[in-house]
C-alpha positions in Angstrom: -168.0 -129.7 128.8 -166.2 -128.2 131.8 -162.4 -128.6 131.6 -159.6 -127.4 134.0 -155.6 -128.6 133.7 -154.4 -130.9 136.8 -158.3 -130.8 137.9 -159.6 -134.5 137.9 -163.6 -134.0 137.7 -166.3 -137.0 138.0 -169.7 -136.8 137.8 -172.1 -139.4 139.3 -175.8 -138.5 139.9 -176.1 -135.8 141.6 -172.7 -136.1 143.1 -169.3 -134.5 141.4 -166.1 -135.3 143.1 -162.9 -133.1 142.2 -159.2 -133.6 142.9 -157.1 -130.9 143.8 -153.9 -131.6 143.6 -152.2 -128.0 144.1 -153.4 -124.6 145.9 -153.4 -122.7 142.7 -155.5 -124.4 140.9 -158.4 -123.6 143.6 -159.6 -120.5 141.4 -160.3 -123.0 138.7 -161.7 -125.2 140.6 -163.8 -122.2 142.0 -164.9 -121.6 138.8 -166.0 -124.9 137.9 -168.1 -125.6 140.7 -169.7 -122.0 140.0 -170.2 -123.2 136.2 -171.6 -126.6 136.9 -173.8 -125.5 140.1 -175.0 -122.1 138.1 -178.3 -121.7 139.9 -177.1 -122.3 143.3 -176.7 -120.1 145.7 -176.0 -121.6 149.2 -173.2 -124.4 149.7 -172.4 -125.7 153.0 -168.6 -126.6 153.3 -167.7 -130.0 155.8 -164.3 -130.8 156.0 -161.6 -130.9 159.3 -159.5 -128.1 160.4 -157.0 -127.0 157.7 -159.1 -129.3 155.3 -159.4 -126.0 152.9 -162.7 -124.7 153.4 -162.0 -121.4 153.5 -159.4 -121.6 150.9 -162.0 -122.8 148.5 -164.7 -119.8 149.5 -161.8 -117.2 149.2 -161.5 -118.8 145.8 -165.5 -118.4 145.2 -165.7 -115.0 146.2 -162.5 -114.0 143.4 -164.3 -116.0 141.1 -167.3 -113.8 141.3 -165.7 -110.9 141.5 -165.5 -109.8 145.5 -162.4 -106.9 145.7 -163.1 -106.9 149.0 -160.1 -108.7 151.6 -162.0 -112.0 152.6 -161.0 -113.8 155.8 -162.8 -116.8 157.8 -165.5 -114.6 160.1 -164.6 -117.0 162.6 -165.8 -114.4 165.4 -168.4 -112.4 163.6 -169.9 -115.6 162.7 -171.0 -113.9 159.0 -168.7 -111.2 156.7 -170.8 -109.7 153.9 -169.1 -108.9 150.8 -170.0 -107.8 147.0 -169.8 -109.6 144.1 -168.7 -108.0 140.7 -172.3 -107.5 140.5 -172.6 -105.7 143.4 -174.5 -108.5 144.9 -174.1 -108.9 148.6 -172.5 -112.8 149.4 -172.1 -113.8 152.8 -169.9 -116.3 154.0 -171.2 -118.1 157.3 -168.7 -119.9 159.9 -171.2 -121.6 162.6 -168.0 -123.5 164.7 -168.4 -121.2 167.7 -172.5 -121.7 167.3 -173.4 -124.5 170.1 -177.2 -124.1 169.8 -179.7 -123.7 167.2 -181.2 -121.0 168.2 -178.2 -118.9 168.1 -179.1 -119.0 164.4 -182.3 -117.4 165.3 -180.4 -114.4 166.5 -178.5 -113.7 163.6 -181.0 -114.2 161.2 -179.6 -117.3 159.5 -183.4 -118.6 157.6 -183.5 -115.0 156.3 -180.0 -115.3 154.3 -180.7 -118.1 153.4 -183.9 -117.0 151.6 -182.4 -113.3 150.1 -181.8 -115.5 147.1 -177.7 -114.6 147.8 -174.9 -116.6 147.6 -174.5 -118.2 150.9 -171.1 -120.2 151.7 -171.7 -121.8 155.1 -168.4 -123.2 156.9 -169.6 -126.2 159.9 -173.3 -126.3 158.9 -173.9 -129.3 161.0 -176.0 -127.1 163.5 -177.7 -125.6 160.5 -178.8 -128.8 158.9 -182.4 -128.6 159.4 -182.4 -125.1 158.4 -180.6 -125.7 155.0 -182.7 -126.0 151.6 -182.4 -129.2 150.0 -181.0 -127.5 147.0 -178.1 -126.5 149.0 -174.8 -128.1 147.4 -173.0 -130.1 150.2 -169.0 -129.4 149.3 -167.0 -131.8 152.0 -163.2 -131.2 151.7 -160.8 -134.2 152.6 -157.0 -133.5 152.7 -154.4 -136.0 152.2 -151.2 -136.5 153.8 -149.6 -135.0 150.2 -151.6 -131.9 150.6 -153.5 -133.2 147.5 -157.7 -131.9 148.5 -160.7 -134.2 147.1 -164.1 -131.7 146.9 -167.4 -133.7 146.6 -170.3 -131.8 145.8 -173.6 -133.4 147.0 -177.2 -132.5 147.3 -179.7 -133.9 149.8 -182.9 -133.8 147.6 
């Protein structure tokens, strides 16, 4: 049994949804998604702008242990970092993509299959590409700043 204070959790086949109700719980909830998902490896983050997405994966990456500075690589398109491991974890932000083959050109179907975590920010270009193991995480912000996270999988 997972538990986390002021972290409302539900699970429904295959589907969890999670209410955030402040920022600094988001290493919790980090960690719970990490627990309950343990043999994932790629999640694909939906959610508008300023819905949290890269909140959350900045939150993922302390959770497993990256030292490393992480920012949105909203330019490079991917920023590698290391987990406590010493793992390499790449965090994906396809919004400037406008074609599918630009995936081509940065190798996108070989991440994927390293076996790495992959957290992927506006996959909707990459959708075909994506395993069906892939955890779908959409963020939704409310008015109250309040987040709800619902983690999905397509198989």
């Amino acid at each position: 049994m997972l538990t986390c204070p002021h972290v409302h959790m539900i699970f429904a086949p295959m589907l969890a949804t999670i209410t955030l109700r402040k920022p600094t719980d988001a290493e919790a909830v980090a960690a719970l998604i990490l627990q309950s998902h343990a043999e994932a490896r790629i999640f694909a983050f939906t959610g508008d702008l300023g819905a949290g997405k890269t909140t959350l994966i900045k939150a993922l990456c302390k959770v497993l242990g990256v030292v490393d500075r992480t920012s949105s690589p909203s330019f490079a398109i991917v920023n590698e970092y290391r987990t406590g491991a010493g793992e390499p974890l790449y965090h994906f932000d396809l919004y400037r993509l406008k074609a599918e083959e630009e995936l081509e050109g940065i190798g996108f179907d070989e991440y994927l299959e390293g076996g790495n975590y992959c957290f992927i920010e506006w996959p909707e270009l990459a959708e075909q590409q994506l395993p069906a193991e892939a955890i779908r995480v959409r963020i939704t912000a409310a008015e109250n700043g309040v987040r709800t996270i619902e983690l999905s999988r397509s198989e």
